[in-house]
PDB file with one MODEL, atoms N, CA, C and O in Angstrom:
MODEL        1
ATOM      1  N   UNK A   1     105.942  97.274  79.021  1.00  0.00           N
ATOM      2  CA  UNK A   1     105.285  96.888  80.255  1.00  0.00           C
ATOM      3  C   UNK A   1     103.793  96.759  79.971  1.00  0.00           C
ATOM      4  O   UNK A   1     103.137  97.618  79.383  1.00  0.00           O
ATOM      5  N   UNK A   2     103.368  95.731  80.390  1.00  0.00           N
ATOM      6  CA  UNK A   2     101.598  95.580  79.836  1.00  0.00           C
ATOM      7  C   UNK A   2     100.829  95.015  81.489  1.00  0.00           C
ATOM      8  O   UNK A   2     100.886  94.015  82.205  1.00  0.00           O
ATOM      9  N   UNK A   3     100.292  96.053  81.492  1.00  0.00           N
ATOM     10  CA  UNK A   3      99.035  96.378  83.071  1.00  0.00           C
ATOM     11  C   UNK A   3      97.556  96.126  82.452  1.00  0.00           C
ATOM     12  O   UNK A   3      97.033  96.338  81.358  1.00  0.00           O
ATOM     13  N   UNK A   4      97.115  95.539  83.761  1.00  0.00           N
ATOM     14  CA  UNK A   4      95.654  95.075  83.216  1.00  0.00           C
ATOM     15  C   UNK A   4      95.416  95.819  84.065  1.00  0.00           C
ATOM     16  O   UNK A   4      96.101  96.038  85.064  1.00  0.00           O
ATOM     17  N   UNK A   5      94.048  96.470  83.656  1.00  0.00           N
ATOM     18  CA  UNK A   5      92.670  97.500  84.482  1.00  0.00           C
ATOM     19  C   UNK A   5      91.458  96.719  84.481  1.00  0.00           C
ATOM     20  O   UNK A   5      91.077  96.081  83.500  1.00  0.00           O
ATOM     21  N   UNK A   6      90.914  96.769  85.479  1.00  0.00           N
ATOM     22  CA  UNK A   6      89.300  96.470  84.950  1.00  0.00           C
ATOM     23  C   UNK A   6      88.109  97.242  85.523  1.00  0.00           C
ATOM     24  O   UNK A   6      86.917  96.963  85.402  1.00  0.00           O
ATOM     25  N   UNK A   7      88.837  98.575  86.363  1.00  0.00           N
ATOM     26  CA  UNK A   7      88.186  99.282  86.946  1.00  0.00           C
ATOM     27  C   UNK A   7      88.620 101.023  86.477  1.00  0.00           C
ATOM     28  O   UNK A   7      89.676 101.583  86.181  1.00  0.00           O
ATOM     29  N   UNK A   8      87.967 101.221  86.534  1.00  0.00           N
ATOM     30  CA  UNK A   8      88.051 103.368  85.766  1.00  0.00           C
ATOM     31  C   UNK A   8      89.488 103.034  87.020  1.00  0.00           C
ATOM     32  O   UNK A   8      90.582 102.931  86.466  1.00  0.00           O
ATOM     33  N   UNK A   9      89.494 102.915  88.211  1.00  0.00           N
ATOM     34  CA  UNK A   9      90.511 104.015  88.935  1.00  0.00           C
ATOM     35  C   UNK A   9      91.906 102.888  88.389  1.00  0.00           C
ATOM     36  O   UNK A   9      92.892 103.409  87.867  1.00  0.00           O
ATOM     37  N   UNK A  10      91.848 101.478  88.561  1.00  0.00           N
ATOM     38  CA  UNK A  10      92.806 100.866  88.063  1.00  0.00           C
ATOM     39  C   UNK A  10      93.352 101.646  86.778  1.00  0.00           C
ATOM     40  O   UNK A  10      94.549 101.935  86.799  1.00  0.00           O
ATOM     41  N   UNK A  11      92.701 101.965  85.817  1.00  0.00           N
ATOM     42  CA  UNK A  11      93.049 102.642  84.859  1.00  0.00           C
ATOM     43  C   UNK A  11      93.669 103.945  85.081  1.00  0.00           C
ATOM     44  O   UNK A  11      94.733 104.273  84.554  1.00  0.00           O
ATOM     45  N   UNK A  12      92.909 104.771  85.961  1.00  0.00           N
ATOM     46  CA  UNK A  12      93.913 105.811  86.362  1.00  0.00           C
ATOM     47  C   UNK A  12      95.297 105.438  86.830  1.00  0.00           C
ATOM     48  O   UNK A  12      96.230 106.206  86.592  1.00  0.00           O
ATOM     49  N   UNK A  13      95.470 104.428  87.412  1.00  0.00           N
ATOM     50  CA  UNK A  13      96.945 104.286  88.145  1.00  0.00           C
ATOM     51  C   UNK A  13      97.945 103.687  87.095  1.00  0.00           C
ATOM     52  O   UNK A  13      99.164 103.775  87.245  1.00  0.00           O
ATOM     53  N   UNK A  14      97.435 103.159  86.171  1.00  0.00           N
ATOM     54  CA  UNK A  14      97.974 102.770  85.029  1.00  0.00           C
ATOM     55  C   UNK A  14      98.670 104.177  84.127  1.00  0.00           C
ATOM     56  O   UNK A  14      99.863 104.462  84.022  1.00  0.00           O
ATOM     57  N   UNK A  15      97.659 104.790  83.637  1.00  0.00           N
ATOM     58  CA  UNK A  15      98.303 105.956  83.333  1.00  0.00           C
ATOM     59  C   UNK A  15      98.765 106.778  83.613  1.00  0.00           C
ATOM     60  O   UNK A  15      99.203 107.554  82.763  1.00  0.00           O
ATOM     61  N   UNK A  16      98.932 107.078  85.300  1.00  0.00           N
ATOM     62  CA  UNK A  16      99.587 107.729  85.891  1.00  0.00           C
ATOM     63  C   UNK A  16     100.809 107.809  86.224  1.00  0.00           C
ATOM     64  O   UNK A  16     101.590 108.753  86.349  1.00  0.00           O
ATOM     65  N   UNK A  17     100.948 105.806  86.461  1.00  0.00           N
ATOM     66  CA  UNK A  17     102.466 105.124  86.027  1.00  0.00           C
ATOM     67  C   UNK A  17     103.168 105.482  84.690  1.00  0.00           C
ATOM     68  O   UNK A  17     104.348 105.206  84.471  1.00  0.00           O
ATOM     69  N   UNK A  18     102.157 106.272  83.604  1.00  0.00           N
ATOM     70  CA  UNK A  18     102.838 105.461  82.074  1.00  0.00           C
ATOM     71  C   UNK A  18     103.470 107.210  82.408  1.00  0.00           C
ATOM     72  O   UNK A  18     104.625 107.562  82.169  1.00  0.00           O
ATOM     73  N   UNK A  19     102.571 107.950  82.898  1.00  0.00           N
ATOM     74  CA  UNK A  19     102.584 109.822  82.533  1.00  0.00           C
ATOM     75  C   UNK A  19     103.721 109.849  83.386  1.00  0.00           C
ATOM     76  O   UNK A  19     104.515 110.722  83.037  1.00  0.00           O
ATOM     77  N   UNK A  20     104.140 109.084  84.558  1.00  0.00           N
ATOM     78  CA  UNK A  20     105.193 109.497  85.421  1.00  0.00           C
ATOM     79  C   UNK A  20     106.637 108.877  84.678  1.00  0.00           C
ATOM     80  O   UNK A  20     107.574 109.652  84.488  1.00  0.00           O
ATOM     81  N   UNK A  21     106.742 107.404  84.271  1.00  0.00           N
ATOM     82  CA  UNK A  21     108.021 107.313  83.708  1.00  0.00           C
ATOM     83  C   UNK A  21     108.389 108.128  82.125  1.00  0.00           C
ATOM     84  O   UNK A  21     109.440 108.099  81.485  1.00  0.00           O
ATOM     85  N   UNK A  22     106.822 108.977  81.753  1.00  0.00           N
ATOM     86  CA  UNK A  22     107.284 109.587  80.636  1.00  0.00           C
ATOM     87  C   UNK A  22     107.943 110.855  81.207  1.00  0.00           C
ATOM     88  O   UNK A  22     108.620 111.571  80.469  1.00  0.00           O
ATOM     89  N   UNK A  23     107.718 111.212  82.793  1.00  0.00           N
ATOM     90  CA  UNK A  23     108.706 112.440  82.919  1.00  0.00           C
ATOM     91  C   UNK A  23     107.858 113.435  82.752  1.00  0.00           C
ATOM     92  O   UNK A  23     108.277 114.592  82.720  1.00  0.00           O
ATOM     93  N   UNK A  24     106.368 113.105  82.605  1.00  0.00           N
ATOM     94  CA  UNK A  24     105.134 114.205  82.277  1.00  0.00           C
ATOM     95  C   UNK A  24     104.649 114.621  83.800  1.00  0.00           C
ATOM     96  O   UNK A  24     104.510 113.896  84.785  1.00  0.00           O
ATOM     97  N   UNK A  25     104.429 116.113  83.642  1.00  0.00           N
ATOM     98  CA  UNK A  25     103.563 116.515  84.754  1.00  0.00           C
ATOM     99  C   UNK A  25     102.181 116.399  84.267  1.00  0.00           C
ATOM    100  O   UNK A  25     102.130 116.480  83.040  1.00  0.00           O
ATOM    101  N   UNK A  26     101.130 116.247  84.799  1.00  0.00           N
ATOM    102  CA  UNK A  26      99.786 116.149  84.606  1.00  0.00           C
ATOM    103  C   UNK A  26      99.417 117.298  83.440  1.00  0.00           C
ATOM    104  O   UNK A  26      99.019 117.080  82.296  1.00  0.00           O
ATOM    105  N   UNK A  27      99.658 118.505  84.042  1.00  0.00           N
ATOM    106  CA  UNK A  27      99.569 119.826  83.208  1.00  0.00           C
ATOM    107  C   UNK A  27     101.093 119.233  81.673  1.00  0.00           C
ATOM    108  O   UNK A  27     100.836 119.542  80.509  1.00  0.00           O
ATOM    109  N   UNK A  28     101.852 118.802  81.844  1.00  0.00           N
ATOM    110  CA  UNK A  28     101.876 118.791  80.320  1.00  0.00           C
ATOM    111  C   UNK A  28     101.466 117.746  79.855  1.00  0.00           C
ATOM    112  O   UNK A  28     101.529 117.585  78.636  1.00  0.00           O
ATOM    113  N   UNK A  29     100.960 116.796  80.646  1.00  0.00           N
ATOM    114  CA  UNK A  29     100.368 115.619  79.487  1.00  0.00           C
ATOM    115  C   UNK A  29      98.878 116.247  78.740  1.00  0.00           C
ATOM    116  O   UNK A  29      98.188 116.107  77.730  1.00  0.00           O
ATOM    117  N   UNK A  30      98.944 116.990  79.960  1.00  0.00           N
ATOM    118  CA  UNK A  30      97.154 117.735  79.323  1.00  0.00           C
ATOM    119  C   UNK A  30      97.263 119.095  78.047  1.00  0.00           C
ATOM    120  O   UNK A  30      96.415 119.712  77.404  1.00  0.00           O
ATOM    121  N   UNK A  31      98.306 119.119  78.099  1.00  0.00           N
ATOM    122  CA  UNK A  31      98.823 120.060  76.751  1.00  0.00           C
ATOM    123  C   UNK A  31      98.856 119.484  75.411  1.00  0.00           C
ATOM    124  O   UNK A  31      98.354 119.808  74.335  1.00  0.00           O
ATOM    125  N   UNK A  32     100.026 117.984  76.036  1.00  0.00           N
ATOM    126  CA  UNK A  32      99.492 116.908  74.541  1.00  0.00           C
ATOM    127  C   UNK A  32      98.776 116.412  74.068  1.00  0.00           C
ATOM    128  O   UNK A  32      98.757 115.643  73.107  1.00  0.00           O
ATOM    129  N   UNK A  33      97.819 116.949  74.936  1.00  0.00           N
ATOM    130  CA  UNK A  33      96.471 115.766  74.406  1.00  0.00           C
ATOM    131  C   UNK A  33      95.109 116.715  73.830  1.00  0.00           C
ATOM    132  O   UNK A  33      94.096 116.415  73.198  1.00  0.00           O
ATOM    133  N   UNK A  34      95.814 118.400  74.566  1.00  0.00           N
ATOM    134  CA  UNK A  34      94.793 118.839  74.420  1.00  0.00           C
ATOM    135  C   UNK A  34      93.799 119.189  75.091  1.00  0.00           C
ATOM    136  O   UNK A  34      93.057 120.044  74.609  1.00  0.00           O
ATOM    137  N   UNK A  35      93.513 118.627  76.382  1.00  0.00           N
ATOM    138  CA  UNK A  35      92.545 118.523  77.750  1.00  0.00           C
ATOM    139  C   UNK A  35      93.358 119.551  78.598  1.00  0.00           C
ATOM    140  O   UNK A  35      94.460 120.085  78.470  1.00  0.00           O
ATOM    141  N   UNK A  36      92.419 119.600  79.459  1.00  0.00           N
ATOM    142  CA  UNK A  36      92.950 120.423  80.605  1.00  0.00           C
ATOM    143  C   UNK A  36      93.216 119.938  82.020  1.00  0.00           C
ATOM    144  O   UNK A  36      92.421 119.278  82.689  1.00  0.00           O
ATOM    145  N   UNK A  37      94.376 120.325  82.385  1.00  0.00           N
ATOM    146  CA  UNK A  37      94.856 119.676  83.644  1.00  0.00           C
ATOM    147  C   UNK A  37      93.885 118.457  84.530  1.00  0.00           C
ATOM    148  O   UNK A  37      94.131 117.259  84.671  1.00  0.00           O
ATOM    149  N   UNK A  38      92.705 119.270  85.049  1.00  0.00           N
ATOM    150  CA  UNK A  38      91.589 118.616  85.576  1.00  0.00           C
ATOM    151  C   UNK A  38      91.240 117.491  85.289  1.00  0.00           C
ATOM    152  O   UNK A  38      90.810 116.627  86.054  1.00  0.00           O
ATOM    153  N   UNK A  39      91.391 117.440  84.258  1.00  0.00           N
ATOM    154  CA  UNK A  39      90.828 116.249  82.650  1.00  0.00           C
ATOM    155  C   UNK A  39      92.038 115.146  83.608  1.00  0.00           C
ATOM    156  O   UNK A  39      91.759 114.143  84.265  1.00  0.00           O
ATOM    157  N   UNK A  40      93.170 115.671  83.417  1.00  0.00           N
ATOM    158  CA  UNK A  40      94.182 114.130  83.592  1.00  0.00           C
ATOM    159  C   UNK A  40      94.000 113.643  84.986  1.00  0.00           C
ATOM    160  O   UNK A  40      94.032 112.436  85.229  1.00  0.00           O
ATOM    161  N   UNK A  41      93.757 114.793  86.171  1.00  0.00           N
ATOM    162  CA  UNK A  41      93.647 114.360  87.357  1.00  0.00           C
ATOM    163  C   UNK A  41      92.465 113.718  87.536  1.00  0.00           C
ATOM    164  O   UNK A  41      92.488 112.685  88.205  1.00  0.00           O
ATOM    165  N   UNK A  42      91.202 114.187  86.983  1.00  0.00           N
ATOM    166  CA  UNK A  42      90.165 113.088  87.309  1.00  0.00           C
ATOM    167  C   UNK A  42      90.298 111.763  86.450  1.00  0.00           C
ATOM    168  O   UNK A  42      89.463 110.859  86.441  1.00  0.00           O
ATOM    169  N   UNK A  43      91.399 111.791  85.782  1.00  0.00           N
ATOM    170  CA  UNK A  43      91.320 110.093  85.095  1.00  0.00           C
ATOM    171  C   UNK A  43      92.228 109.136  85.815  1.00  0.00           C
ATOM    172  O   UNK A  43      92.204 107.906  85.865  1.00  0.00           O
ATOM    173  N   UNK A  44      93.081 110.070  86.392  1.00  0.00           N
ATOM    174  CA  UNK A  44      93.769 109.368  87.364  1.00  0.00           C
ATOM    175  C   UNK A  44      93.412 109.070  88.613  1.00  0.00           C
ATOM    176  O   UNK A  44      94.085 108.446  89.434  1.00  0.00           O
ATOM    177  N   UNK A  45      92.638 109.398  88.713  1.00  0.00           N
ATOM    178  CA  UNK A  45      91.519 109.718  90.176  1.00  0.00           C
ATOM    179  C   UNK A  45      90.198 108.221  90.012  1.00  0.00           C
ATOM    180  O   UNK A  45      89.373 107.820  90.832  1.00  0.00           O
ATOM    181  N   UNK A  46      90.559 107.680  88.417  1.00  0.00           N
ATOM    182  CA  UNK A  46      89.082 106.848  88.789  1.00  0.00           C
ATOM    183  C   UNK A  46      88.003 107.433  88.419  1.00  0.00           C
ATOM    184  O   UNK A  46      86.933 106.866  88.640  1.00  0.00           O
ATOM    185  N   UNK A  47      88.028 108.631  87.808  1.00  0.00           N
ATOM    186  CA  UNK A  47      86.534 109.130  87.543  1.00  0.00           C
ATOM    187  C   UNK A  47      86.029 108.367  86.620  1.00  0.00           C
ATOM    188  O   UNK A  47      86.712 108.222  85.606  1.00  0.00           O
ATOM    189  N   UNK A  48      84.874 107.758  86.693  1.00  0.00           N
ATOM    190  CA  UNK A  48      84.320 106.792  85.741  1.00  0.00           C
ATOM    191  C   UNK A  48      83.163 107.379  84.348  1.00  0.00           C
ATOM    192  O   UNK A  48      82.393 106.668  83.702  1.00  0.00           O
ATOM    193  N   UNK A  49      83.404 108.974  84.198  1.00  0.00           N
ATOM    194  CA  UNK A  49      82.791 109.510  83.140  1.00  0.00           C
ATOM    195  C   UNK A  49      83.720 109.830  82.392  1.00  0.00           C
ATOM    196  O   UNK A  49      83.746 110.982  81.958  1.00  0.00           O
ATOM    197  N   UNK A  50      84.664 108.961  82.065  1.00  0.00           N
ATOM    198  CA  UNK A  50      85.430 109.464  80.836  1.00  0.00           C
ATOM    199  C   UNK A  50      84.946 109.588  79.634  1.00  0.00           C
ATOM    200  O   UNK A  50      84.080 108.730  79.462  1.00  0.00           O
ATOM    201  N   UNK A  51      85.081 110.184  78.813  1.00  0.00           N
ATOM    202  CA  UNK A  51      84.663 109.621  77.336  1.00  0.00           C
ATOM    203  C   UNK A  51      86.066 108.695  76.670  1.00  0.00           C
ATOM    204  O   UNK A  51      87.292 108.610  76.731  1.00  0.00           O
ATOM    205  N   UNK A  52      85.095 108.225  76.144  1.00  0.00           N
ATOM    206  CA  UNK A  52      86.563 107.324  74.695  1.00  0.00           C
ATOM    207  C   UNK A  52      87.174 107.925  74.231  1.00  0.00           C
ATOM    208  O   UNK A  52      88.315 107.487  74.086  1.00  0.00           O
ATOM    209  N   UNK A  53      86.832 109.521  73.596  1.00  0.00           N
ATOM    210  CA  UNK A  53      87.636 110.533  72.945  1.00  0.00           C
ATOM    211  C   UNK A  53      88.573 111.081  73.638  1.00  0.00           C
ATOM    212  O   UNK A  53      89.698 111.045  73.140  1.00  0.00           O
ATOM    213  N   UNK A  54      88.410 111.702  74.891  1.00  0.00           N
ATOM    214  CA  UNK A  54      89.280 111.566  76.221  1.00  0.00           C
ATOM    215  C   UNK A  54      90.108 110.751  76.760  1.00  0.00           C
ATOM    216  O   UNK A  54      91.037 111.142  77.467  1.00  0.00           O
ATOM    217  N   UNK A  55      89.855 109.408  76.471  1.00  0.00           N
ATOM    218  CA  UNK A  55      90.728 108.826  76.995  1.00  0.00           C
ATOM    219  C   UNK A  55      91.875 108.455  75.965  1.00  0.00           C
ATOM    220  O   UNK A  55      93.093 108.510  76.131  1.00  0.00           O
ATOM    221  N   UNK A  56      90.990 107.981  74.621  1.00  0.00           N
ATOM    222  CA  UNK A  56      92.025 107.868  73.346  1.00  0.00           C
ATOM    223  C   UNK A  56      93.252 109.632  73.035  1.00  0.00           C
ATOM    224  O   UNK A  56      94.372 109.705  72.530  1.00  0.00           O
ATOM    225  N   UNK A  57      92.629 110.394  73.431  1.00  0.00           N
ATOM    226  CA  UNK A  57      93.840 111.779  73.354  1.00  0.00           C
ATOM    227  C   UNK A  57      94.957 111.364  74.369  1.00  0.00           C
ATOM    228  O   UNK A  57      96.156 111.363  74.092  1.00  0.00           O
ATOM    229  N   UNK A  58      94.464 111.040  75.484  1.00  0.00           N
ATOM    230  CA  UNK A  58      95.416 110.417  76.513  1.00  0.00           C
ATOM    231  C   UNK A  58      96.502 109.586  76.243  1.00  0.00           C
ATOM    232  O   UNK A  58      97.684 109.578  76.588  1.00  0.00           O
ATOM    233  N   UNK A  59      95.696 108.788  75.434  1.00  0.00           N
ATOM    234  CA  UNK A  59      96.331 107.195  75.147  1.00  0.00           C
ATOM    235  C   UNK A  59      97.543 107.643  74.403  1.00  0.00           C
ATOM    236  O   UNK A  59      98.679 107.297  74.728  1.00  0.00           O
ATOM    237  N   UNK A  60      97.173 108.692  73.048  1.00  0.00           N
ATOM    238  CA  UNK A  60      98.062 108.980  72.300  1.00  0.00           C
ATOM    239  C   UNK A  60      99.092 109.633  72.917  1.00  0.00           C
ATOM    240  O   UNK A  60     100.296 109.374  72.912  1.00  0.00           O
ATOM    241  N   UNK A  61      98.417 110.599  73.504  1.00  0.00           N
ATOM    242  CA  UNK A  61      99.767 111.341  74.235  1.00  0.00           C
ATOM    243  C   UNK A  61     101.116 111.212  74.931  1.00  0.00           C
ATOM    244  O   UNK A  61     102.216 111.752  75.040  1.00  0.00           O
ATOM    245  N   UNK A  62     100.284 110.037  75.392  1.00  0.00           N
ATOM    246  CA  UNK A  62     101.688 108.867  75.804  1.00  0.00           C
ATOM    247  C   UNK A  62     102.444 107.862  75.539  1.00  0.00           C
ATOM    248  O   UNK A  62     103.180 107.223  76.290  1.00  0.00           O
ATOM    249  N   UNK A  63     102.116 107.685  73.828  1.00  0.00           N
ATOM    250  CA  UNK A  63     102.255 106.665  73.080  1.00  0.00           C
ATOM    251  C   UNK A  63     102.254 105.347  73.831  1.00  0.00           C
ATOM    252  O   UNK A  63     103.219 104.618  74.061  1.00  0.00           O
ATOM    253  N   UNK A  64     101.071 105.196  74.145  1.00  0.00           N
ATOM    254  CA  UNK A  64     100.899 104.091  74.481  1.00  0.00           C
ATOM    255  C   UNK A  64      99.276 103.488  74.074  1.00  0.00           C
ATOM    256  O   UNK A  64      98.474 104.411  73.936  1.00  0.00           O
ATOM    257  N   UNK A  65      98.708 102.136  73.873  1.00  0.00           N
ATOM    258  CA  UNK A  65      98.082 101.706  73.493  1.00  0.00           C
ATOM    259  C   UNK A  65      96.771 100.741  73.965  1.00  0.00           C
ATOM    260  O   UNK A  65      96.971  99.588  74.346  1.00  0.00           O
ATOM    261  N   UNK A  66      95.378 101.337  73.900  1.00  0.00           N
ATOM    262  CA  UNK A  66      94.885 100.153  74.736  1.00  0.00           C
ATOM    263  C   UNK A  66      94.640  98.401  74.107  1.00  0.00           C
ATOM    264  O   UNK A  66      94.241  98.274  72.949  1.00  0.00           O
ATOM    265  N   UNK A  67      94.847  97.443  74.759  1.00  0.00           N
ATOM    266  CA  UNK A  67      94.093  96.370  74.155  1.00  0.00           C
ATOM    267  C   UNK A  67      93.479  95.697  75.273  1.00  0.00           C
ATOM    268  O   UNK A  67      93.658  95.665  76.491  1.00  0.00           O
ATOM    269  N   UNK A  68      92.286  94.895  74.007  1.00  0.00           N
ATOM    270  CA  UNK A  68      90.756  94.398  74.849  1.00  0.00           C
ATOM    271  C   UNK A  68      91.097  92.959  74.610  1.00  0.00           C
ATOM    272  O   UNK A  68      91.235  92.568  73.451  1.00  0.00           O
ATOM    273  N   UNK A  69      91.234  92.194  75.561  1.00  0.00           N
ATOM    274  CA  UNK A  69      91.628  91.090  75.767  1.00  0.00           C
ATOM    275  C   UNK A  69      90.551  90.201  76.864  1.00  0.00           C
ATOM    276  O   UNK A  69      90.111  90.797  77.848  1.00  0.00           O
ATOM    277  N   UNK A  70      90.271  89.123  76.675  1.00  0.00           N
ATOM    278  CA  UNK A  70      89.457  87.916  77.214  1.00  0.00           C
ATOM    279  C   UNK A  70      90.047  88.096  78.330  1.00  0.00           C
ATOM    280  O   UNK A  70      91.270  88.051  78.469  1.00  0.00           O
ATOM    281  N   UNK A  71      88.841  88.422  79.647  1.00  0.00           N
ATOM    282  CA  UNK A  71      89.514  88.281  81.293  1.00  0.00           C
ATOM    283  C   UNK A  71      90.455  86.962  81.323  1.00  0.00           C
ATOM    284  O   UNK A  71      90.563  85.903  80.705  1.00  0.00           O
ATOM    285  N   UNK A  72      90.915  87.469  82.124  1.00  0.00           N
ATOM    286  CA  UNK A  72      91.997  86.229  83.024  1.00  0.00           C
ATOM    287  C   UNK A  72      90.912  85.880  83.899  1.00  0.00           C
ATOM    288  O   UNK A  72      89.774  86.350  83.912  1.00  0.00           O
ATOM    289  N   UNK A  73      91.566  84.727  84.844  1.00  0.00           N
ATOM    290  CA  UNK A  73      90.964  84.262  85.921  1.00  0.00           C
ATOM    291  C   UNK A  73      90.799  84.674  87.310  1.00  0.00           C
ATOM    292  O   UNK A  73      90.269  84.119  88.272  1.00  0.00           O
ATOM    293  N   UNK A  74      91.520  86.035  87.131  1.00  0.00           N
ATOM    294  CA  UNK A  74      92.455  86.228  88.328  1.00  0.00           C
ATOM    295  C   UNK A  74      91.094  87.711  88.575  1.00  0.00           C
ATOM    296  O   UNK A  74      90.817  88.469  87.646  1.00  0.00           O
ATOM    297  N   UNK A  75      90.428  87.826  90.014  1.00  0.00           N
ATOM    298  CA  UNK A  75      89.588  88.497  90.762  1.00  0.00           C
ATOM    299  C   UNK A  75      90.363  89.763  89.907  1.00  0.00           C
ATOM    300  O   UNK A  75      91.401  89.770  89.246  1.00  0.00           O
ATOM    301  N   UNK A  76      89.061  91.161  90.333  1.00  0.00           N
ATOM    302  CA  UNK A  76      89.457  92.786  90.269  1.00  0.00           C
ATOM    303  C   UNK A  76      90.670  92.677  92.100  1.00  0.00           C
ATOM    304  O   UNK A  76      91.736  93.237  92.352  1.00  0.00           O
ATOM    305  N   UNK A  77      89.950  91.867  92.821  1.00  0.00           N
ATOM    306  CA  UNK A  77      90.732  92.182  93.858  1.00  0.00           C
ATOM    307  C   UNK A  77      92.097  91.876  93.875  1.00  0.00           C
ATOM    308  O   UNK A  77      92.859  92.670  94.427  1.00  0.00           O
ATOM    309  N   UNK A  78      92.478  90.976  93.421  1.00  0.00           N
ATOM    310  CA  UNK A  78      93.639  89.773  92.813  1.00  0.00           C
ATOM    311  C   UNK A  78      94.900  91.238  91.880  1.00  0.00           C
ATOM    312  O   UNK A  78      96.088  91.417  92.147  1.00  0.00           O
ATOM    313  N   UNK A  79      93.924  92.128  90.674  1.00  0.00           N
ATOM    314  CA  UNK A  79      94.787  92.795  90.312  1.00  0.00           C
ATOM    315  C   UNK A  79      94.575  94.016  91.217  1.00  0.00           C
ATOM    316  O   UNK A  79      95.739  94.416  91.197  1.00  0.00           O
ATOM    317  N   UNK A  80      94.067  94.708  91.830  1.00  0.00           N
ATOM    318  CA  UNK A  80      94.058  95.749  93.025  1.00  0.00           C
ATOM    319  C   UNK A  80      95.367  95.208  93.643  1.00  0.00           C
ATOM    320  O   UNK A  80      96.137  96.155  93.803  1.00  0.00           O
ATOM    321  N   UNK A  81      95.751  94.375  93.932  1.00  0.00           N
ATOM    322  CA  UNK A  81      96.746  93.942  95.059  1.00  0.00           C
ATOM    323  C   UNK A  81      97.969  94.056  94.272  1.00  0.00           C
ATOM    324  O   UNK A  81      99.090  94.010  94.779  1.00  0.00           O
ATOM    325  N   UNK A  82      97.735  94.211  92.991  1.00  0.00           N
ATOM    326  CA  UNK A  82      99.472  94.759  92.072  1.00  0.00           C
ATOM    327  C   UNK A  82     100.106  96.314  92.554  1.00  0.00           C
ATOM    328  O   UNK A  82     101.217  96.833  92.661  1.00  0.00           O
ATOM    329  N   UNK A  83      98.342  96.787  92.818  1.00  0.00           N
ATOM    330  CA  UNK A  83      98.817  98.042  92.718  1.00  0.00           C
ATOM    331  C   UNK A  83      99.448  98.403  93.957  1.00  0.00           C
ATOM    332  O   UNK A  83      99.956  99.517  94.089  1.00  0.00           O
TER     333      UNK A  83
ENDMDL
END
């Protein structure tokens, strides 16, 4: 399944989707990664001070992968309305 973000909270809902069909509670994705509970809820929340290191522990944790790809045409509002 491949979701576009272009906003911190879009991104939270993205991984919140990936942490829920993995069957992860917040508190154990934050075990795999290493972070602490808080850590996953404010990324899912949109908090826009993530670090890269933070988010890449994430990424791994859920074996899943980011890629940086040339915008589409299509508005932030356009993908808001997926969600």
């Amino acid at each position: 399944m491949t979701q576009i973000a272009r906003t911190p909270r879009q991104l939270g809902e993205v991984l919140r989707r990936y942490r829920t069909l993995a069957k992860l509670s917040q508190t154990q994705l934050a075990a795999k990664a290493g972070l602490r509970q808080a850590t996953i809820s404010q990324i899912e929340g949109g908090h826009g001070a993530t670090r890269v290191e933070t988010l890449c522990a994430v990424l791994a944790a859920l074996d899943v992968e980011l890629t940086v790809a040339p915008r589409s045409k299509s508005s932030a509002k356009d993908i808001e309305d997926i969600f």
